[in-house]
PyMOL Python script that loads the backbone (N, CA, C, O; Angstrom):
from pymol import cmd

cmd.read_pdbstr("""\
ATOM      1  N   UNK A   1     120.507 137.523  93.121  1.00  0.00           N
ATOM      2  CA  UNK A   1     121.310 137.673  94.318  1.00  0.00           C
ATOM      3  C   UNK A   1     121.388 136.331  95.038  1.00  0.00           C
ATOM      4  O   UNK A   1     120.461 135.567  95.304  1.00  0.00           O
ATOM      5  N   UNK A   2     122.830 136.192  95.326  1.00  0.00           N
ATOM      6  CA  UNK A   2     122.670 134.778  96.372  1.00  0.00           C
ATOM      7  C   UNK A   2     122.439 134.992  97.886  1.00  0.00           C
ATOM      8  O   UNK A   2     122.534 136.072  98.469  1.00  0.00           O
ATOM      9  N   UNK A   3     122.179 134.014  98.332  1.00  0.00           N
ATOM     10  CA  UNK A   3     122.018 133.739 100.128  1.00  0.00           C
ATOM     11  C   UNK A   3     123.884 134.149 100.314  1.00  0.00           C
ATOM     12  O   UNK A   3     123.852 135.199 100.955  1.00  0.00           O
ATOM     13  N   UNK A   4     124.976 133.898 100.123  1.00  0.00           N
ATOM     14  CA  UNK A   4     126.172 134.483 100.057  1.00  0.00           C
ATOM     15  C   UNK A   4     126.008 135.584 100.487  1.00  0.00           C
ATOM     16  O   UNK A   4     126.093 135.840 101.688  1.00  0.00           O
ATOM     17  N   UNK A   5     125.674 136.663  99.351  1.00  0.00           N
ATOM     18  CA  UNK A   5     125.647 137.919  98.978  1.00  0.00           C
ATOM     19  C   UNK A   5     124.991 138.851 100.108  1.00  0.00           C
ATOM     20  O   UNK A   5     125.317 139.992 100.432  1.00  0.00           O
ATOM     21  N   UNK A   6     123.904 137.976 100.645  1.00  0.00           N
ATOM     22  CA  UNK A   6     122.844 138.355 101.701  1.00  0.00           C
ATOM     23  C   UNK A   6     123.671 138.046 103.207  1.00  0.00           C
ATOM     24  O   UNK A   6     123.696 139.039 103.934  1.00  0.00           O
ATOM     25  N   UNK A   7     124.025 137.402 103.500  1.00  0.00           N
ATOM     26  CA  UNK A   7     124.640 137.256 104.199  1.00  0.00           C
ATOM     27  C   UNK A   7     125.770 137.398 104.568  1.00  0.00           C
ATOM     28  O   UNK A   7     126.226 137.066 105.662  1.00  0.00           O
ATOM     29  N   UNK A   8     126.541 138.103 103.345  1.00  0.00           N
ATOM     30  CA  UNK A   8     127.961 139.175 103.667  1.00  0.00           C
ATOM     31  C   UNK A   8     127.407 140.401 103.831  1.00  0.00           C
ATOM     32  O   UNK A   8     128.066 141.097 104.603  1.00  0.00           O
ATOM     33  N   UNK A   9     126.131 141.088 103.249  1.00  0.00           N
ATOM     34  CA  UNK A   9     125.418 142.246 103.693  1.00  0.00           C
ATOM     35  C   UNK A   9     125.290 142.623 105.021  1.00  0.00           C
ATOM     36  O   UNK A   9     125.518 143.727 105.516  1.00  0.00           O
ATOM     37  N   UNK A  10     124.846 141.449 105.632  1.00  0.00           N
ATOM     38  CA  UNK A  10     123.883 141.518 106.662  1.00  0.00           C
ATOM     39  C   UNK A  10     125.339 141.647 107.727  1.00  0.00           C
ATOM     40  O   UNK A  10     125.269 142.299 108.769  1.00  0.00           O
ATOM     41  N   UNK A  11     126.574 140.968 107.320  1.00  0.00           N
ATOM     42  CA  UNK A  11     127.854 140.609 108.038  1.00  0.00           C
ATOM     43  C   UNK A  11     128.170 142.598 108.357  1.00  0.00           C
ATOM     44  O   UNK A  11     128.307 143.375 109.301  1.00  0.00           O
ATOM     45  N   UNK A  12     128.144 142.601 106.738  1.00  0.00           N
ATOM     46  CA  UNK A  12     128.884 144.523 106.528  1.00  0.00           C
ATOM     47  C   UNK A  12     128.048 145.473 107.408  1.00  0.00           C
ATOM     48  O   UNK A  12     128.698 146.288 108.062  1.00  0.00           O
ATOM     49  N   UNK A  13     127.148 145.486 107.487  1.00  0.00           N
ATOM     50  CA  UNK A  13     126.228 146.390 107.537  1.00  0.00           C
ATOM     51  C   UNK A  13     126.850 146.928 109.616  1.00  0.00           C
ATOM     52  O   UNK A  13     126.857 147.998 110.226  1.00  0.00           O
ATOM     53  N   UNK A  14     127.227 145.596 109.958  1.00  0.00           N
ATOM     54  CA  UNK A  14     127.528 145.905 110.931  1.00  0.00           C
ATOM     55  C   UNK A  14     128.568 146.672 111.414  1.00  0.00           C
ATOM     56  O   UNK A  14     128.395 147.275 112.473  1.00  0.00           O
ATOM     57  N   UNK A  15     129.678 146.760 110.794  1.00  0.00           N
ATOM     58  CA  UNK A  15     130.998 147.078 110.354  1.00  0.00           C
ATOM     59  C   UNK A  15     130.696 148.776 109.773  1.00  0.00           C
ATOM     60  O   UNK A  15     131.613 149.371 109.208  1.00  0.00           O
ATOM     61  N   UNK A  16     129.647 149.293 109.934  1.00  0.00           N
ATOM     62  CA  UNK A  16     129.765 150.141 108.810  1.00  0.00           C
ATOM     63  C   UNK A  16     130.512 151.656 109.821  1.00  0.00           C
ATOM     64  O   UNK A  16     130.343 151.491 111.029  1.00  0.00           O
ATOM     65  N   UNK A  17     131.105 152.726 109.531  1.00  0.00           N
ATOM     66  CA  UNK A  17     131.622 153.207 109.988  1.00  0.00           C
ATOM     67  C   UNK A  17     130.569 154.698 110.581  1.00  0.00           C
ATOM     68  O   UNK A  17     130.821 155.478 111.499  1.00  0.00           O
ATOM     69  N   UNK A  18     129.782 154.676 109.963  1.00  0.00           N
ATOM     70  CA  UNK A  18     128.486 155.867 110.331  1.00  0.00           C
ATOM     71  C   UNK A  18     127.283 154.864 110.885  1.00  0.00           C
ATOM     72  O   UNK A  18     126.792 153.917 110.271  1.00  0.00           O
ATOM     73  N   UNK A  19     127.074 155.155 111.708  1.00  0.00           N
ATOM     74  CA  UNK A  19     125.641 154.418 111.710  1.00  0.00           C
ATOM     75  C   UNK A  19     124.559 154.977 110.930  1.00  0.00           C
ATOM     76  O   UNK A  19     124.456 156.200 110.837  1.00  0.00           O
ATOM     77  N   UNK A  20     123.747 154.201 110.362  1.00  0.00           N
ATOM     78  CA  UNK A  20     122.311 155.028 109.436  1.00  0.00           C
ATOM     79  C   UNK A  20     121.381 155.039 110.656  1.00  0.00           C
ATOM     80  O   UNK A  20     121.233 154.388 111.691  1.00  0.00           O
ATOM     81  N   UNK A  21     120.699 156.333 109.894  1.00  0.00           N
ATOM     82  CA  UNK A  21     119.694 157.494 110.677  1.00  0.00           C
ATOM     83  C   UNK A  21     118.350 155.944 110.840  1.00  0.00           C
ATOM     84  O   UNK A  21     118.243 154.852 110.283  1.00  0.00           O
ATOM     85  N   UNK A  22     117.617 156.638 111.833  1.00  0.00           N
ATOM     86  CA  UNK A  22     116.509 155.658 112.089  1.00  0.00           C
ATOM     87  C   UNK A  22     115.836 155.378 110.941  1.00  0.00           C
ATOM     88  O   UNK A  22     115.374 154.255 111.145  1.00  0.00           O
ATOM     89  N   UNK A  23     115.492 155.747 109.807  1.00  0.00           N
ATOM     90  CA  UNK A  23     114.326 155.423 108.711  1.00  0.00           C
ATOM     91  C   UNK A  23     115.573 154.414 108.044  1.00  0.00           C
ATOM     92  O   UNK A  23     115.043 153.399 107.590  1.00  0.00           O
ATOM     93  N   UNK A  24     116.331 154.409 107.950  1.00  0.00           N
ATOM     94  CA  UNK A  24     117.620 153.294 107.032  1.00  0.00           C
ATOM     95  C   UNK A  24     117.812 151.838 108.090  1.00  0.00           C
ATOM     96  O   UNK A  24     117.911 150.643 107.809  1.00  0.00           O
ATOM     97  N   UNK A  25     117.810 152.472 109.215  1.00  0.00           N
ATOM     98  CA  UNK A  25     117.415 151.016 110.017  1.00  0.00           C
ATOM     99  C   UNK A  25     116.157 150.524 109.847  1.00  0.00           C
ATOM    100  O   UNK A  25     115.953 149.340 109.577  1.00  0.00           O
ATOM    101  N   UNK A  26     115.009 151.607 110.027  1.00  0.00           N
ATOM    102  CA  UNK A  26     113.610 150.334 110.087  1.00  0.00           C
ATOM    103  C   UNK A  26     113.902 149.780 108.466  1.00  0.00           C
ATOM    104  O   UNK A  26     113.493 148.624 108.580  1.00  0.00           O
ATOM    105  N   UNK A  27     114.300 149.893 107.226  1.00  0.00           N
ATOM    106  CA  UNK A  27     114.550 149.643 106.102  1.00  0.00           C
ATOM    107  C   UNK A  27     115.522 148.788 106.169  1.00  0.00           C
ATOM    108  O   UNK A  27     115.355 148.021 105.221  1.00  0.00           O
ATOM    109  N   UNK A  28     116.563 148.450 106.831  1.00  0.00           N
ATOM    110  CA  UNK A  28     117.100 147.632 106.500  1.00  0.00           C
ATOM    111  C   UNK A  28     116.270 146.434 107.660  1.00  0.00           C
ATOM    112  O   UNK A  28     116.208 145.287 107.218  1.00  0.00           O
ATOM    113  N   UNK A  29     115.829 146.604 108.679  1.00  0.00           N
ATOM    114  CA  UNK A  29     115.198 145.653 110.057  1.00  0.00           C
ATOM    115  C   UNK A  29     113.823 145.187 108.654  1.00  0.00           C
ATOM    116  O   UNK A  29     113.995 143.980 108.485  1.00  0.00           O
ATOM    117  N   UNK A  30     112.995 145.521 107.978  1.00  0.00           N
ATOM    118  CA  UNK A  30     112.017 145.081 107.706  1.00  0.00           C
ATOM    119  C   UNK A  30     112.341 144.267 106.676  1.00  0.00           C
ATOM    120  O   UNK A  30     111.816 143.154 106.650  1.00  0.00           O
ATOM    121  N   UNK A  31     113.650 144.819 105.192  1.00  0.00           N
ATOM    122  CA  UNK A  31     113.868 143.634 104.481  1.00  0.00           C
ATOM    123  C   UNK A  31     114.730 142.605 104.932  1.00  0.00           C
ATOM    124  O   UNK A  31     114.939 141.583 104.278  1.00  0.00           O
ATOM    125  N   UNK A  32     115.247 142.858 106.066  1.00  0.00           N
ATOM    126  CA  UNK A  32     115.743 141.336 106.747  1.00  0.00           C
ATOM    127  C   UNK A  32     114.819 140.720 107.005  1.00  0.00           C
ATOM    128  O   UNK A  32     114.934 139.567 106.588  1.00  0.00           O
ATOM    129  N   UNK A  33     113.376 141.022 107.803  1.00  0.00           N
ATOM    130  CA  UNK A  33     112.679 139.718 108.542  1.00  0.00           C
ATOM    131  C   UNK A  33     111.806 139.866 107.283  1.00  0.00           C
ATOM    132  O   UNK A  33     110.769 139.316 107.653  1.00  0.00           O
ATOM    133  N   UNK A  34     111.611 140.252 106.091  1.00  0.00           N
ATOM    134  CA  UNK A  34     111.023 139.540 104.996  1.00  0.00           C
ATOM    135  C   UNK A  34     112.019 138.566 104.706  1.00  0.00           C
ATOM    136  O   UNK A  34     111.841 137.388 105.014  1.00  0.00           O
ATOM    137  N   UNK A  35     113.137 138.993 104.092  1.00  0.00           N
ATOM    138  CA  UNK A  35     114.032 138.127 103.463  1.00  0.00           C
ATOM    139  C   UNK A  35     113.677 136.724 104.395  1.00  0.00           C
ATOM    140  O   UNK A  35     113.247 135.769 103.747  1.00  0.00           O
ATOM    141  N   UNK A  36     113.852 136.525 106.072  1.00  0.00           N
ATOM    142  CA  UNK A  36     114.082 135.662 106.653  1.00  0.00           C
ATOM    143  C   UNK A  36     112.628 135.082 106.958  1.00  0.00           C
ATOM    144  O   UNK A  36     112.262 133.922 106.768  1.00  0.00           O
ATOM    145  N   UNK A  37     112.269 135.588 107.205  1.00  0.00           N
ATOM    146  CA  UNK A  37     110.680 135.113 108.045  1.00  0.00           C
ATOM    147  C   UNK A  37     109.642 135.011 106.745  1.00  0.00           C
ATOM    148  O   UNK A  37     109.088 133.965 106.408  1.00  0.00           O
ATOM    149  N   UNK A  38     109.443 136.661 105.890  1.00  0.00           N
ATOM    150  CA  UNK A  38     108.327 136.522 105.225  1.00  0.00           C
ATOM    151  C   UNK A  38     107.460 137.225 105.374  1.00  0.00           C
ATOM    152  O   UNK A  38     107.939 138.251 105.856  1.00  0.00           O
ATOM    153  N   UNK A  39     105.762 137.394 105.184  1.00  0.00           N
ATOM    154  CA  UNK A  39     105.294 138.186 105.670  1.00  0.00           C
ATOM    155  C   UNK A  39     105.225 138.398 106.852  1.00  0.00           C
ATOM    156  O   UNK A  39     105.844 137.726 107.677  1.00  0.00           O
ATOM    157  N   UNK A  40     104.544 139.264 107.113  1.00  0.00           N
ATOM    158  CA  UNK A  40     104.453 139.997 108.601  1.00  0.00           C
ATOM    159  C   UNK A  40     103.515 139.288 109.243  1.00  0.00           C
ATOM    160  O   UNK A  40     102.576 139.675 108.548  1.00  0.00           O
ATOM    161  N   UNK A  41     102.930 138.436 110.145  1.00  0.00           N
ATOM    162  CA  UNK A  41     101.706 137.930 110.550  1.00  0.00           C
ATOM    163  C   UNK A  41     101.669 138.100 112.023  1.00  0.00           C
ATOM    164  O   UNK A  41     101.325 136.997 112.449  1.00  0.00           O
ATOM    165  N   UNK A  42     101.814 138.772 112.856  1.00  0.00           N
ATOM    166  CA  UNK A  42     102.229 138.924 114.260  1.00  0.00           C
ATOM    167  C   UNK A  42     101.262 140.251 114.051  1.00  0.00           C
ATOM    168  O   UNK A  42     101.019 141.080 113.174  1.00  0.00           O
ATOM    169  N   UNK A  43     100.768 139.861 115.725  1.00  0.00           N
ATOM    170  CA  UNK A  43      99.554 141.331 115.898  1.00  0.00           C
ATOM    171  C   UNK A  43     101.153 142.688 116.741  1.00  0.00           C
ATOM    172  O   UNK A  43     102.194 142.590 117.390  1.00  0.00           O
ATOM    173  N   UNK A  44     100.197 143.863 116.037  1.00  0.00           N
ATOM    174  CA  UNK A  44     100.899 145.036 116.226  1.00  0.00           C
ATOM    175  C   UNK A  44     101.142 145.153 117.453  1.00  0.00           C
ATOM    176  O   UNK A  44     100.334 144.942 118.357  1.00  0.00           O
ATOM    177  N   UNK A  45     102.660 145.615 117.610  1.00  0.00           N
ATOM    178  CA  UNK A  45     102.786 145.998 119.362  1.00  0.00           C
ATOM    179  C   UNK A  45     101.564 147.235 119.784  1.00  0.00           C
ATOM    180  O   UNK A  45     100.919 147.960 119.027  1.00  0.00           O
ATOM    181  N   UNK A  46     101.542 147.125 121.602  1.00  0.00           N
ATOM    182  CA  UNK A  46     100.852 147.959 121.919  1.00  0.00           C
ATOM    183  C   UNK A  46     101.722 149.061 122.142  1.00  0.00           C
ATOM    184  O   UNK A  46     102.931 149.225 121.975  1.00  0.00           O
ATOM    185  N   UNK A  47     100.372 150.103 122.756  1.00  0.00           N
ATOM    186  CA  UNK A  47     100.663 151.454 122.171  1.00  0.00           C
ATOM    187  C   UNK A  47     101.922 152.180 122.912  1.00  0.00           C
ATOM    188  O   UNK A  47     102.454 153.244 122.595  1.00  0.00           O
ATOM    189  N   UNK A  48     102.199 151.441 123.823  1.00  0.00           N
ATOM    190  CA  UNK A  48     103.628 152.502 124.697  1.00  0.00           C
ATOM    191  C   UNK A  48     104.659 151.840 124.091  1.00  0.00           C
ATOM    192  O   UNK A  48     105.679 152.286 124.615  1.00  0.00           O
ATOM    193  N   UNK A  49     105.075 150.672 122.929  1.00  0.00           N
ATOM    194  CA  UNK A  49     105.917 149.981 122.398  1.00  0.00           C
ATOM    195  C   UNK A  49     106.613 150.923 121.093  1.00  0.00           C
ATOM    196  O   UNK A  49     107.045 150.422 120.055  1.00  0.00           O
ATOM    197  N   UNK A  50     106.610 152.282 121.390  1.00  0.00           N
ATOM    198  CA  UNK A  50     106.513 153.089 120.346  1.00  0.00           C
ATOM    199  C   UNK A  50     108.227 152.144 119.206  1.00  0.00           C
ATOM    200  O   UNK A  50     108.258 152.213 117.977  1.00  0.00           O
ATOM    201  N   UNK A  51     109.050 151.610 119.814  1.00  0.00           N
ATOM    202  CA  UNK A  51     110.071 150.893 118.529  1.00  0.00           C
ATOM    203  C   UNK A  51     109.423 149.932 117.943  1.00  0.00           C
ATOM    204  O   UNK A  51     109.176 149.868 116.738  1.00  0.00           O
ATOM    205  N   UNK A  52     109.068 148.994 118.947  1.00  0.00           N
ATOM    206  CA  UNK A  52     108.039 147.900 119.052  1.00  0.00           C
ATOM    207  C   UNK A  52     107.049 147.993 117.151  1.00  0.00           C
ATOM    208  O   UNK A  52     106.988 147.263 116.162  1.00  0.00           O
ATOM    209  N   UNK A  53     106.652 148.921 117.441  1.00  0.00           N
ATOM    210  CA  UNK A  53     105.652 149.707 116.478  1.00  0.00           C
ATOM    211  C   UNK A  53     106.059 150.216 115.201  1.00  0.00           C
ATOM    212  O   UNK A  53     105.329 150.134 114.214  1.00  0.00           O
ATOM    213  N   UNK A  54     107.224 150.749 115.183  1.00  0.00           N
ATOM    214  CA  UNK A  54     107.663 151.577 114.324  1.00  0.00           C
ATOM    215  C   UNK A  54     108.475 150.436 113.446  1.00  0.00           C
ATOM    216  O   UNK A  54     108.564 150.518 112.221  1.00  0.00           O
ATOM    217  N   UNK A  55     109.031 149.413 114.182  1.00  0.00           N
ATOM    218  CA  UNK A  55     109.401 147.818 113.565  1.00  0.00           C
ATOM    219  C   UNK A  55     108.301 147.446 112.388  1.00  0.00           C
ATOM    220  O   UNK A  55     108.197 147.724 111.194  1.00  0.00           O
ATOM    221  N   UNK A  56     107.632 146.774 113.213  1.00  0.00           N
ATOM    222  CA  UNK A  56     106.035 146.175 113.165  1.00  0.00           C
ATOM    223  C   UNK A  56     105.666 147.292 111.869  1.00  0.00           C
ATOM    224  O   UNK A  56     105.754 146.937 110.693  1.00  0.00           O
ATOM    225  N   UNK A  57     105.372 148.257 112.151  1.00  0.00           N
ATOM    226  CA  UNK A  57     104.942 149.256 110.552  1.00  0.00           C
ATOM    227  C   UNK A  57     105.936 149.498 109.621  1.00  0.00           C
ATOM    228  O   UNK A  57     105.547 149.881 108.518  1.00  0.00           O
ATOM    229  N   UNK A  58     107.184 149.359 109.807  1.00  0.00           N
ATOM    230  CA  UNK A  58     108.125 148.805 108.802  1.00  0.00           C
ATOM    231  C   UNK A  58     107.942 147.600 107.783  1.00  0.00           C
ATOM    232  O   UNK A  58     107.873 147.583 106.554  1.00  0.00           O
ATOM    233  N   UNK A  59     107.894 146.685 108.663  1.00  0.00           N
ATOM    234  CA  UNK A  59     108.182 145.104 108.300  1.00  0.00           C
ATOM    235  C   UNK A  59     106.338 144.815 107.211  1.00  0.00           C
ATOM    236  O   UNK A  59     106.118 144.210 106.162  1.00  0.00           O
ATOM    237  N   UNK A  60     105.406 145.608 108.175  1.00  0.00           N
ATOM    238  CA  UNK A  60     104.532 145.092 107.427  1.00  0.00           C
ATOM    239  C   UNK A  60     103.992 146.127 106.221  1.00  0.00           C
ATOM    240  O   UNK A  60     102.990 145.978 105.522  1.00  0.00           O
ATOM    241  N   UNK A  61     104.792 147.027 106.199  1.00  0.00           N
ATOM    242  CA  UNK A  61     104.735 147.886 104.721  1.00  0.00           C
ATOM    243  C   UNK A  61     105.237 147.164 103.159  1.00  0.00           C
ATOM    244  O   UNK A  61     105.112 147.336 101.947  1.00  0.00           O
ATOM    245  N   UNK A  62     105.849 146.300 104.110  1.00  0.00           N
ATOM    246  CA  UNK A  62     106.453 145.364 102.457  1.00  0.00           C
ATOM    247  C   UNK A  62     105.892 144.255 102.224  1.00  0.00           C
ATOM    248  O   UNK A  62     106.239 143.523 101.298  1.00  0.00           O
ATOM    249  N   UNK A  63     104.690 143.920 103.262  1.00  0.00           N
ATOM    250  CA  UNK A  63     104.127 142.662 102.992  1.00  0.00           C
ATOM    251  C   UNK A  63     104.053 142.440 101.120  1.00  0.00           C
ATOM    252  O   UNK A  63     103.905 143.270 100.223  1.00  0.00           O
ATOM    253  N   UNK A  64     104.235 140.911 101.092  1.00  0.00           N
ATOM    254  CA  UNK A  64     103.899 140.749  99.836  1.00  0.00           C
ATOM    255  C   UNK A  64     105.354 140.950  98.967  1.00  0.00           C
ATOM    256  O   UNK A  64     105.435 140.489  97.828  1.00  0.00           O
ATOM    257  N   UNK A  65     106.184 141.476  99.421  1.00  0.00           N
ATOM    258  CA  UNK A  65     107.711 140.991  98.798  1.00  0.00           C
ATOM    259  C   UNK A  65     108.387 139.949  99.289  1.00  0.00           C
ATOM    260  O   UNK A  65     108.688 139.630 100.439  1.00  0.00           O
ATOM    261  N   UNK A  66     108.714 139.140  97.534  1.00  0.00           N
ATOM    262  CA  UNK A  66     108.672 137.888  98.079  1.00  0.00           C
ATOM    263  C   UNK A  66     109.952 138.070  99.031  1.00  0.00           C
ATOM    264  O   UNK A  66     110.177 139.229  99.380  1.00  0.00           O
ATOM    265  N   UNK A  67     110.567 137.357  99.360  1.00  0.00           N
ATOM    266  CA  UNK A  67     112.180 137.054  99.864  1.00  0.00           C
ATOM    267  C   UNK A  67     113.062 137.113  99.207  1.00  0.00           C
ATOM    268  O   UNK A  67     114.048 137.439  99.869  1.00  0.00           O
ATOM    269  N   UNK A  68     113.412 136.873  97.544  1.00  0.00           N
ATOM    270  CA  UNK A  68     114.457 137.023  96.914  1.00  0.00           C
ATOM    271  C   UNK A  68     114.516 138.560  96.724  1.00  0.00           C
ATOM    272  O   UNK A  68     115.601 139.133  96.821  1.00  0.00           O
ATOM    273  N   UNK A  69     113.248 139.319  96.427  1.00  0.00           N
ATOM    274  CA  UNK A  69     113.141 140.381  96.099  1.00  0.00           C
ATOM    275  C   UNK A  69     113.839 141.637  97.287  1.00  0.00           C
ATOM    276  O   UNK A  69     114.413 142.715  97.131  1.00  0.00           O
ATOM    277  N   UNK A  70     113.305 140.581  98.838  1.00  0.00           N
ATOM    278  CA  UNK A  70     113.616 141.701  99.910  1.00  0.00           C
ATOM    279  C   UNK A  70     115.084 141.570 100.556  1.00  0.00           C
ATOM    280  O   UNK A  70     115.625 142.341 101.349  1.00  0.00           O
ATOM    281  N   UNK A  71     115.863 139.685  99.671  1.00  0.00           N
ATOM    282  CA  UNK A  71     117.211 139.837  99.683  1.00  0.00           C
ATOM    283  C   UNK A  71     117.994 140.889  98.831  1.00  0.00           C
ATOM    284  O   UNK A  71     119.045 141.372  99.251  1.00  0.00           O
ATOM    285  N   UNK A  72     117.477 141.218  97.674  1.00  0.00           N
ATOM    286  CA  UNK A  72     118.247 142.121  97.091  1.00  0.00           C
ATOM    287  C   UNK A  72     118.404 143.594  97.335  1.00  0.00           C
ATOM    288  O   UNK A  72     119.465 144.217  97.287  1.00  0.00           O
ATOM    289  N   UNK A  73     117.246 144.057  97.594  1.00  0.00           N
ATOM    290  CA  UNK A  73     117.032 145.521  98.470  1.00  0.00           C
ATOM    291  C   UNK A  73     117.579 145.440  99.218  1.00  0.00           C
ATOM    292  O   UNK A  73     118.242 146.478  99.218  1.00  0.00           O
ATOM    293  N   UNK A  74     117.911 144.755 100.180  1.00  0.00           N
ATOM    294  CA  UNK A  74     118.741 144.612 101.489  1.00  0.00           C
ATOM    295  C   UNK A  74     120.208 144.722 101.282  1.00  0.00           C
ATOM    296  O   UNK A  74     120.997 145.185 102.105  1.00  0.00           O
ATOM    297  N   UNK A  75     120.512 144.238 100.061  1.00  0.00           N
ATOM    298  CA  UNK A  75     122.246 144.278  99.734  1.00  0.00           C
ATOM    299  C   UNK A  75     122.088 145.670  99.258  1.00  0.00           C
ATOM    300  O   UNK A  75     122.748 146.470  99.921  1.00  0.00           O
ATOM    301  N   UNK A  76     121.229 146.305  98.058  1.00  0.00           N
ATOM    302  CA  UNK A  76     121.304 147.370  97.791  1.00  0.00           C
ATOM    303  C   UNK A  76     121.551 148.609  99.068  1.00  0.00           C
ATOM    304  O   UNK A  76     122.388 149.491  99.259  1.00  0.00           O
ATOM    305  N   UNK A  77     120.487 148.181  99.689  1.00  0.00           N
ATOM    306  CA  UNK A  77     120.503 149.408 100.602  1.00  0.00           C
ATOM    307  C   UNK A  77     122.202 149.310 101.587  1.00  0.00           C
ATOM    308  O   UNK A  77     123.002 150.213 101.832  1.00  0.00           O
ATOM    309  N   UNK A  78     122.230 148.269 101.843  1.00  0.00           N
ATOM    310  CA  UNK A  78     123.969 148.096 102.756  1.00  0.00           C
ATOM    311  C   UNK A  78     124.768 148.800 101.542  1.00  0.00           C
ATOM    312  O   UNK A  78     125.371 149.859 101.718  1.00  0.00           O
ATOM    313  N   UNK A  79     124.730 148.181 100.384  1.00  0.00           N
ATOM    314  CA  UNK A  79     126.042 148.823  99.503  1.00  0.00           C
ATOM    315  C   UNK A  79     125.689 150.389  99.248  1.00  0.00           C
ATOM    316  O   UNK A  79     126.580 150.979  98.638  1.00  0.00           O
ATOM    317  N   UNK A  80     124.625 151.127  99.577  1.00  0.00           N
ATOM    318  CA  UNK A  80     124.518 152.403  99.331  1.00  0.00           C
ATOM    319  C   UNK A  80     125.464 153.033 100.593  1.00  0.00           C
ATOM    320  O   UNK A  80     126.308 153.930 100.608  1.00  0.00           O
ATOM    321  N   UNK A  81     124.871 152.054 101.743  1.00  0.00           N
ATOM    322  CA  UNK A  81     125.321 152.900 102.646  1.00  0.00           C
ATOM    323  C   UNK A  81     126.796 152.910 102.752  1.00  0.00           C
ATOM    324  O   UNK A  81     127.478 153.886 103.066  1.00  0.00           O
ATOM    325  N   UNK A  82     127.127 151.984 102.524  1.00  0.00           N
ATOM    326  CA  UNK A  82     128.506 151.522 102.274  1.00  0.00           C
ATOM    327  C   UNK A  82     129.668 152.426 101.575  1.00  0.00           C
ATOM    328  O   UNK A  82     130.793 152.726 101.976  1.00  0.00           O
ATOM    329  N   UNK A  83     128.917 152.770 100.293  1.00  0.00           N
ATOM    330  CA  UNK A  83     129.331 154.095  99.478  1.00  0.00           C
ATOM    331  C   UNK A  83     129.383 155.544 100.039  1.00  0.00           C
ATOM    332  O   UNK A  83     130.255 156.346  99.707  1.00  0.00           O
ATOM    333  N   UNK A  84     128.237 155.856 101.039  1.00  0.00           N
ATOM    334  CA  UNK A  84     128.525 156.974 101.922  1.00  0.00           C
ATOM    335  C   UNK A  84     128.831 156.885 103.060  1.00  0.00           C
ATOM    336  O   UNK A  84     128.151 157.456 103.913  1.00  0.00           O
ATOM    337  N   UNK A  85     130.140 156.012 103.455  1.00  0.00           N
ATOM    338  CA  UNK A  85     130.465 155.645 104.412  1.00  0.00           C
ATOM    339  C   UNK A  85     131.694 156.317 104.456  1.00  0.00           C
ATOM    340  O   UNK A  85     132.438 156.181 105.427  1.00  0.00           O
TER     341      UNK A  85
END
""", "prot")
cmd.dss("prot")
cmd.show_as("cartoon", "prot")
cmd.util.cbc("prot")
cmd.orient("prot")
């Protein structure tokens, strides 16, 4: 997958005509800031931060995928949604 490819995703995703249910956002929010950032290294929000949190336990469920890997999931998951759009 190219940085292109990732970055017409990330363009579409916005555009999309349904919005995806909350578990397809923290999924697409966590392989973006892998793709971009990397692992997760930031201490967990506190406890009344309940999005804050639900981010944060997203992002760091994939620790350990590299970036090319969490660019391609990321197009996958946009072009799924894309298809049930």
């Amino acid at each position: 997958m190219s940085n292109a490819e990732f970055i017409k995703a990330a363009a579409d995703v916005k555009n999309l005509k349904t919005k995806p249910n909350n578990d397809q956002l923290l999924s697409l929010y966590a392989h973006f800031k892998q793709s971009i950032v990397g692992d997760n290294n930031t201490d967990r929000p506190g406890m009344f931060d309940l999005q804050g949190k639900a981010k944060w336990d997203a992002w760091n469920a994939i620790k350990g995928l590299s970036k090319a890997d969490a660019q391609a999931k990321y197009i996958e998951i946009v072009k799924g949604l894309q298809a049930s759009d």
